[in-house]
Backbone as a chain_set.jsonl record, in Angstrom:
{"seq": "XXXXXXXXXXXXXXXXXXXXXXXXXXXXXXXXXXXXXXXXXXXXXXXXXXXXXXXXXXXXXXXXXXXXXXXXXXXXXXXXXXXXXXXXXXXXXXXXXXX", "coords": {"N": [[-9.355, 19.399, 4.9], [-8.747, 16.398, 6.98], [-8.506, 16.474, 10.538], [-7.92, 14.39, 11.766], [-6.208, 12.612, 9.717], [-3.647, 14.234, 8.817], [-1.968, 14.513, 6.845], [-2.809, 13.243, 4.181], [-2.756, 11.116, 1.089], [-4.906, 11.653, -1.785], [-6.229, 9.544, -3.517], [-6.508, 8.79, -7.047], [-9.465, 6.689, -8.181], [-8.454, 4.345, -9.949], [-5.923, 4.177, -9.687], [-5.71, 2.164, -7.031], [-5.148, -0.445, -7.631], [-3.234, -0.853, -8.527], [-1.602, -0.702, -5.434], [-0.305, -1.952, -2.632], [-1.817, -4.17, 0.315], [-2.171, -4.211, 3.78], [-1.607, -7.504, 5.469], [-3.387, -7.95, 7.916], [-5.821, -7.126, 9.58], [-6.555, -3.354, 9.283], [-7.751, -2.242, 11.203], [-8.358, -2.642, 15.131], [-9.973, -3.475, 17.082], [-13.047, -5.399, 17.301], [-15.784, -4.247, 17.63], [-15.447, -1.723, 15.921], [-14.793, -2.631, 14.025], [-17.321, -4.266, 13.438], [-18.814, -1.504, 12.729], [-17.236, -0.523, 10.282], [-18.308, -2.344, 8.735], [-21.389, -1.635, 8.412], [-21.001, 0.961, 7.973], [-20.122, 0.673, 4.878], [-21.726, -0.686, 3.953], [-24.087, 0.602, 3.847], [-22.686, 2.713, 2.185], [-22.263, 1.197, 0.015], [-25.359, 0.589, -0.77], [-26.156, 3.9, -1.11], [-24.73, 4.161, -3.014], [-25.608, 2.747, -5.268], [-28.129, 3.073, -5.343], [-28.497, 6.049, -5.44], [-25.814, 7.001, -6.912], [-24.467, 8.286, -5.356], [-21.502, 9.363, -3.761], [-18.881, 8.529, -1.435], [-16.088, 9.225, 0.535], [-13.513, 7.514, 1.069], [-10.848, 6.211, 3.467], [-8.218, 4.221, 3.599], [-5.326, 2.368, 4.582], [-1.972, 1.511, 3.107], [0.137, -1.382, 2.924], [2.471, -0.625, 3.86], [1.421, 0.893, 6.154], [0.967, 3.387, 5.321], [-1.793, 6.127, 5.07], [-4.338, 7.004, 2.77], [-6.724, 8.008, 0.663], [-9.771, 8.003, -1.015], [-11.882, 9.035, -3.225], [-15.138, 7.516, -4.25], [-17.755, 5.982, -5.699], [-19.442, 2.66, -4.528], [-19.987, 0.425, -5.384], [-20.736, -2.546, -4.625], [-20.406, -4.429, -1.799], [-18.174, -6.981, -0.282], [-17.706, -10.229, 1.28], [-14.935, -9.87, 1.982], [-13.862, -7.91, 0.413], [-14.521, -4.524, -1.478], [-16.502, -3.651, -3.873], [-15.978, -1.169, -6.463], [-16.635, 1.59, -8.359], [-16.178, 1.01, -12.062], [-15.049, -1.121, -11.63], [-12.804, -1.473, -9.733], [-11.661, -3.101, -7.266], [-11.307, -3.462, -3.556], [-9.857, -4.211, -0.004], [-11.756, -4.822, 2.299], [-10.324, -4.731, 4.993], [-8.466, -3.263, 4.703], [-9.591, -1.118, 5.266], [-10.126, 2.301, 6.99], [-11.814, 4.088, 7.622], [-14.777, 5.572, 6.453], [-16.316, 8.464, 5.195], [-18.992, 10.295, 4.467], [-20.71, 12.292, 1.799]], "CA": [[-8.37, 18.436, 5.39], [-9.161, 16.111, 8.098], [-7.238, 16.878, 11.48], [-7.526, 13.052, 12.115], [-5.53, 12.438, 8.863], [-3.248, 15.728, 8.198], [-1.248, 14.294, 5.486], [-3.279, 12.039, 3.59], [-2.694, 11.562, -0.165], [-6.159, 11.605, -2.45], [-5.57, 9.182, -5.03], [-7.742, 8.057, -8.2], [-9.899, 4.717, -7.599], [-8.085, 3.624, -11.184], [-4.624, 3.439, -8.679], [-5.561, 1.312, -6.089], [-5.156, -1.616, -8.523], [-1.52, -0.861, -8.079], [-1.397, -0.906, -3.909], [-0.223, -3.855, -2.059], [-2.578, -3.86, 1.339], [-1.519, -5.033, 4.858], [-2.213, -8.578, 5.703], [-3.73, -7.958, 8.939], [-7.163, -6.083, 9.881], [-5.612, -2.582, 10.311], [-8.769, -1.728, 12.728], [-7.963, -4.217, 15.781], [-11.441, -3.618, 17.708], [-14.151, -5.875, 16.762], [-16.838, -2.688, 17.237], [-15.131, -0.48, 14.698], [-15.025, -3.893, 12.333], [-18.87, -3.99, 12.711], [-18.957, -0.462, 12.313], [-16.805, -0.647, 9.541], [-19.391, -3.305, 7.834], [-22.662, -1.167, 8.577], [-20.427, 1.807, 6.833], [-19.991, -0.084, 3.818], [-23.189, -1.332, 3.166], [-24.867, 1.936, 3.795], [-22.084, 3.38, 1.138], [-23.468, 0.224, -1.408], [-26.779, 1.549, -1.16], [-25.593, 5.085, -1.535], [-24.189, 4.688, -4.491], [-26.764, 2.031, -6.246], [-29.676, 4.089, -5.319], [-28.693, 7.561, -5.856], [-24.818, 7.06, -7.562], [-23.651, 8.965, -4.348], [-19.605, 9.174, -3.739], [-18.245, 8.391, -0.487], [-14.531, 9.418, 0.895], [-12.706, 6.093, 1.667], [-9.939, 6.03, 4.298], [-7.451, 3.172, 3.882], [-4.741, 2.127, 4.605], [-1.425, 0.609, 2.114], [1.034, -2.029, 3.21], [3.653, 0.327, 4.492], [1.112, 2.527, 7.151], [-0.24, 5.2, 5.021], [-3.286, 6.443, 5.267], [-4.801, 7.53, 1.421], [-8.057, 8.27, 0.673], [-10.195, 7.972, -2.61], [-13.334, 9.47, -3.21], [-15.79, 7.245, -5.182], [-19.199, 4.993, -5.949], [-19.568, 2.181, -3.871], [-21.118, -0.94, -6.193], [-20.997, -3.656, -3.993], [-19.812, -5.237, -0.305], [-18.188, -8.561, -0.26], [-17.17, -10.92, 2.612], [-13.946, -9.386, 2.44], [-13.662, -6.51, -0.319], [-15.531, -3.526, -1.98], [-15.768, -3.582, -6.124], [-16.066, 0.512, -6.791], [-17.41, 1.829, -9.693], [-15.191, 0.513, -12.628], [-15.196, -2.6, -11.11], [-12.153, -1.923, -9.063], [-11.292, -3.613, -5.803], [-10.636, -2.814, -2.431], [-9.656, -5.077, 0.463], [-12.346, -3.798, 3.286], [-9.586, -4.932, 6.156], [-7.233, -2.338, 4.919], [-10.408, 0.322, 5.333], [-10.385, 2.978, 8.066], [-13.297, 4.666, 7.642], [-16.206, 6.117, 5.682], [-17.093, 9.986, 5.222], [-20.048, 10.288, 3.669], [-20.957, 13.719, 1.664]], "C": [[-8.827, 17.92, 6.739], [-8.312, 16.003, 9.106], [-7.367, 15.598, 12.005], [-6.486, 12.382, 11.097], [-4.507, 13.528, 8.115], [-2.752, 15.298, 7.215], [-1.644, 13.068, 4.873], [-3.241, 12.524, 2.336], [-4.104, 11.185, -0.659], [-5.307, 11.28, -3.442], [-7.06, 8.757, -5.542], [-8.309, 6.314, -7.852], [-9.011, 3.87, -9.191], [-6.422, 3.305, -10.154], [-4.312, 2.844, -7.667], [-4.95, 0.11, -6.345], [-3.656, -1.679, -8.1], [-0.679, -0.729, -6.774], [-1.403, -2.301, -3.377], [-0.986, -2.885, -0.239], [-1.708, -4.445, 2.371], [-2.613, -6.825, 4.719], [-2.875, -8.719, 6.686], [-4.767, -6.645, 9.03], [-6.497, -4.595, 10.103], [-7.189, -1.542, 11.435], [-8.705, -3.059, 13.758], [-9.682, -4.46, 16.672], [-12.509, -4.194, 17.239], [-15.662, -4.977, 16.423], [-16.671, -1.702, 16.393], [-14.881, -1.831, 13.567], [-16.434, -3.709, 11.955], [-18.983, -2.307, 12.179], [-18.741, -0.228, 10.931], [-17.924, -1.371, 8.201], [-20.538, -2.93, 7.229], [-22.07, -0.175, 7.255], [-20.811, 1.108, 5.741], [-21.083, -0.342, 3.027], [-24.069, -0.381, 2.958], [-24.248, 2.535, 2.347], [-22.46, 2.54, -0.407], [-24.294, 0.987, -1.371], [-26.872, 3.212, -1.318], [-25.273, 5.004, -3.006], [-24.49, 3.682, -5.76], [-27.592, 2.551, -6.367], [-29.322, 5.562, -5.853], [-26.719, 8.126, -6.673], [-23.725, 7.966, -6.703], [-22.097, 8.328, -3.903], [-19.464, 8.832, -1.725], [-16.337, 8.633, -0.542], [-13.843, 7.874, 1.298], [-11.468, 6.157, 2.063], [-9.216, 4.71, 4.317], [-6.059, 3.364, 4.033], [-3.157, 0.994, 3.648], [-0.383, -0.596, 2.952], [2.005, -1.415, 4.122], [3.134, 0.842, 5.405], [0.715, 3.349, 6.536], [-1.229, 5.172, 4.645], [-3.307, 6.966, 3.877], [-6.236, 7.446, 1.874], [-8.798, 8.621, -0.783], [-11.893, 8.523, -2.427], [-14.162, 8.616, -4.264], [-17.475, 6.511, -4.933], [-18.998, 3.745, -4.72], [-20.197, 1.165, -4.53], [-21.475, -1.465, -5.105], [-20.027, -4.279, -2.783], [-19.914, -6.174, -0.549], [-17.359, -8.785, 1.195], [-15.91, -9.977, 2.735], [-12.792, -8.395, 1.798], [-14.873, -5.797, -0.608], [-15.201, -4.002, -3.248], [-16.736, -1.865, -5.836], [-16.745, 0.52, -7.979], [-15.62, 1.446, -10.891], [-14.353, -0.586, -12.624], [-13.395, -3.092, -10.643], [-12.554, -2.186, -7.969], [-11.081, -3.087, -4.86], [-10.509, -3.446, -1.121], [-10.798, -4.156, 1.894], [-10.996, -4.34, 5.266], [-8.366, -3.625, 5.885], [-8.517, -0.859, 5.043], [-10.704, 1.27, 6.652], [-11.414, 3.34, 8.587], [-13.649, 5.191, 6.509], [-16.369, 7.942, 5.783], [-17.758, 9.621, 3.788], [-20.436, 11.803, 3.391], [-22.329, 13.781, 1.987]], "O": [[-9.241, 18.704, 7.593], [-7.247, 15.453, 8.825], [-6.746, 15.592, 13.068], [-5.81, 11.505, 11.634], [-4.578, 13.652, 6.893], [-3.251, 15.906, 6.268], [-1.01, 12.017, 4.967], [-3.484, 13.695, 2.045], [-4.632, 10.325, 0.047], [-4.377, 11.835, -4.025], [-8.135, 8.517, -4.992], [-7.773, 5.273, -7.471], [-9.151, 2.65, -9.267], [-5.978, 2.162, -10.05], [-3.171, 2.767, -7.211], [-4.266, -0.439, -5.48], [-3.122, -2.544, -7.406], [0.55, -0.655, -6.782], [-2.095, -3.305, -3.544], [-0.826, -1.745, 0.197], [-0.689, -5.071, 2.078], [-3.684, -7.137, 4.198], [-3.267, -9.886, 6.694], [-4.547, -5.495, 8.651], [-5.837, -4.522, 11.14], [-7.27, -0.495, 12.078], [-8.922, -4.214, 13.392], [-10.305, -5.519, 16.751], [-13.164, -3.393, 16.573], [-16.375, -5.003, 15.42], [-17.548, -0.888, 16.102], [-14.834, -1.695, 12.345], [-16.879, -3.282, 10.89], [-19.304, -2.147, 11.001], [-19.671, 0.189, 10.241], [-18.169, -0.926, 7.08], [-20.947, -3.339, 6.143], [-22.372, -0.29, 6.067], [-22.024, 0.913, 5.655], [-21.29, -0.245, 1.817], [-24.824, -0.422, 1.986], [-25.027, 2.823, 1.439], [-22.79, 3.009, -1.496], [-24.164, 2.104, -1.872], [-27.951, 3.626, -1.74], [-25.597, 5.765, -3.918], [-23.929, 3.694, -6.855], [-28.074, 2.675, -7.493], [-30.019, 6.079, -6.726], [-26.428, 9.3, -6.901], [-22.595, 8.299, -7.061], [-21.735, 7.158, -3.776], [-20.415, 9.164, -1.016], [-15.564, 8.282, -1.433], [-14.23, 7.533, 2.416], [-10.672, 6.177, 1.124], [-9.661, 3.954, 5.181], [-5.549, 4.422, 3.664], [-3.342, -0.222, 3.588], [-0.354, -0.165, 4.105], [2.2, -1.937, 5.219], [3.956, 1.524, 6.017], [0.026, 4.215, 7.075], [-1.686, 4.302, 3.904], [-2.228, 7.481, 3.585], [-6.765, 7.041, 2.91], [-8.337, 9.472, -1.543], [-12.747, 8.303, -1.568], [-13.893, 9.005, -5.401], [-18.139, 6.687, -3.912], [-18.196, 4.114, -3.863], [-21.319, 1.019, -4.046], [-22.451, -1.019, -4.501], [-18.861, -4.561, -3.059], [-20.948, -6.713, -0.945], [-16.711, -8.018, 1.907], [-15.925, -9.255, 3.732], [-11.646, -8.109, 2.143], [-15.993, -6.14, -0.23], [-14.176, -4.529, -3.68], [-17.771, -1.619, -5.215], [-17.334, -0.427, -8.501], [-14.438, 1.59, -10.576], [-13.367, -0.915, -13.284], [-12.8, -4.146, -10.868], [-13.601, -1.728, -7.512], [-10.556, -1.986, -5.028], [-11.629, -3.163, -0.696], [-10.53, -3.025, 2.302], [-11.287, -4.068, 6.43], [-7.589, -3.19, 6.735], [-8.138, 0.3, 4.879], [-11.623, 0.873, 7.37], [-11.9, 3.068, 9.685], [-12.854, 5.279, 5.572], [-16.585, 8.376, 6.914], [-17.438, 9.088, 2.726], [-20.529, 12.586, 4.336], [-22.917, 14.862, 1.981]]}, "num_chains": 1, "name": "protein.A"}
Protein backbone atom coordinates (compact mmCIF):
# COMPACT_ATOMS: atom_id res chain seq x y z
CA UNK A 1 0.00 0.00 0.00
CA UNK A 2 1.32 3.29 -0.89
CA UNK A 3 1.53 5.81 2.16
CA UNK A 4 1.03 8.58 -0.52
CA UNK A 5 -2.36 6.96 -1.45
CA UNK A 6 -3.68 4.96 1.82
CA UNK A 7 -7.04 4.25 0.53
CA UNK A 8 -6.86 3.74 -3.00
CA UNK A 9 -9.27 1.34 -4.76
CA UNK A 10 -7.45 -1.20 -7.49
CA UNK A 11 -9.83 -1.53 -10.15
CA UNK A 12 -9.83 -3.72 -13.50
CA UNK A 13 -8.65 -1.71 -16.78
CA UNK A 14 -12.18 -3.32 -18.30
CA UNK A 15 -13.93 -0.53 -15.58
CA UNK A 16 -12.49 2.52 -16.45
CA UNK A 17 -14.79 2.58 -19.51
CA UNK A 18 -17.41 3.28 -16.94
CA UNK A 19 -15.54 6.48 -15.03
CA UNK A 20 -16.44 9.96 -15.79
CA UNK A 21 -12.86 11.99 -15.43
CA UNK A 22 -12.38 15.61 -14.18
CA UNK A 23 -12.37 18.27 -16.77
CA UNK A 24 -9.39 19.98 -15.60
CA UNK A 25 -5.56 18.75 -15.50
CA UNK A 26 -5.70 17.27 -11.95
CA UNK A 27 -1.67 17.85 -11.80
CA UNK A 28 -1.57 21.87 -11.86
CA UNK A 29 2.42 22.16 -12.28
CA UNK A 30 3.61 22.21 -15.73
CA UNK A 31 6.96 19.99 -14.50
CA UNK A 32 4.92 17.11 -13.16
CA UNK A 33 2.78 17.45 -16.70
CA UNK A 34 6.14 16.91 -18.52
CA UNK A 35 6.99 14.42 -16.13
CA UNK A 36 3.82 12.94 -16.45
CA UNK A 37 4.44 12.69 -20.48
CA UNK A 38 8.11 11.19 -20.19
CA UNK A 39 6.23 8.56 -17.66
CA UNK A 40 3.91 7.55 -20.21
CA UNK A 41 5.93 7.09 -23.02
CA UNK A 42 8.52 5.17 -21.16
CA UNK A 43 5.33 2.91 -19.90
CA UNK A 44 4.41 2.62 -24.07
CA UNK A 45 7.66 1.23 -24.63
CA UNK A 46 7.45 -0.96 -21.60
CA UNK A 47 4.76 -2.62 -22.52
CA UNK A 48 5.35 -2.90 -26.57
CA UNK A 49 8.79 -4.13 -26.08
CA UNK A 50 8.66 -6.45 -23.26
CA UNK A 51 4.47 -6.54 -22.47
CA UNK A 52 5.55 -5.02 -19.03
CA UNK A 53 2.51 -3.76 -16.58
CA UNK A 54 2.71 -0.52 -15.01
CA UNK A 55 0.55 0.75 -11.77
CA UNK A 56 -1.52 3.79 -12.97
CA UNK A 57 -2.60 6.45 -10.45
CA UNK A 58 -5.65 8.46 -11.51
CA UNK A 59 -7.86 10.27 -10.61
CA UNK A 60 -12.23 10.09 -11.20
CA UNK A 61 -14.48 13.10 -11.43
CA UNK A 62 -15.42 13.22 -7.80
CA UNK A 63 -11.43 13.29 -6.24
CA UNK A 64 -10.58 9.73 -5.90
CA UNK A 65 -7.58 8.45 -6.39
CA UNK A 66 -7.85 4.53 -8.08
CA UNK A 67 -5.28 2.77 -9.49
CA UNK A 68 -5.14 -0.01 -12.26
CA UNK A 69 -2.40 -2.11 -12.99
CA UNK A 70 -1.89 -2.79 -16.75
CA UNK A 71 -0.02 -2.76 -20.47
CA UNK A 72 0.51 0.45 -21.79
CA UNK A 73 -0.15 0.26 -25.92
CA UNK A 74 0.05 3.62 -26.88
CA UNK A 75 0.39 7.65 -25.79
CA UNK A 76 -1.86 10.10 -27.42
CA UNK A 77 -1.98 13.95 -27.36
CA UNK A 78 -4.34 13.61 -24.69
CA UNK A 79 -5.11 9.83 -23.67
CA UNK A 80 -3.52 6.31 -23.14
CA UNK A 81 -5.31 3.17 -25.18
CA UNK A 82 -4.26 0.08 -22.60
CA UNK A 83 -4.16 -3.23 -23.61
CA UNK A 84 -7.78 -4.13 -24.80
CA UNK A 85 -7.90 -1.07 -26.42
CA UNK A 86 -9.28 0.76 -23.47
CA UNK A 87 -8.91 4.45 -22.82
CA UNK A 88 -7.63 6.66 -20.38
CA UNK A 89 -7.69 10.45 -20.26
CA UNK A 90 -3.75 11.18 -19.38
CA UNK A 91 -5.00 14.68 -17.54
CA UNK A 92 -6.84 12.69 -15.01
CA UNK A 93 -3.27 10.63 -14.44
CA UNK A 94 -1.26 11.07 -11.23
CA UNK A 95 1.43 9.04 -11.63
CA UNK A 96 3.33 6.00 -12.89
CA UNK A 97 4.90 3.07 -10.68
CA UNK A 98 6.72 1.04 -12.63
CA UNK A 99 7.46 -2.79 -11.45
Amino acid sequence: MNSDFPSVETIEKEAISGLSFPHDDVLTDTTDQLQRRHDAERASKLGNSYQGKVTIYFQTHDGTTKRVQTTIWAVHEEYLTLKAGVTLPLHAIVRFDFQ
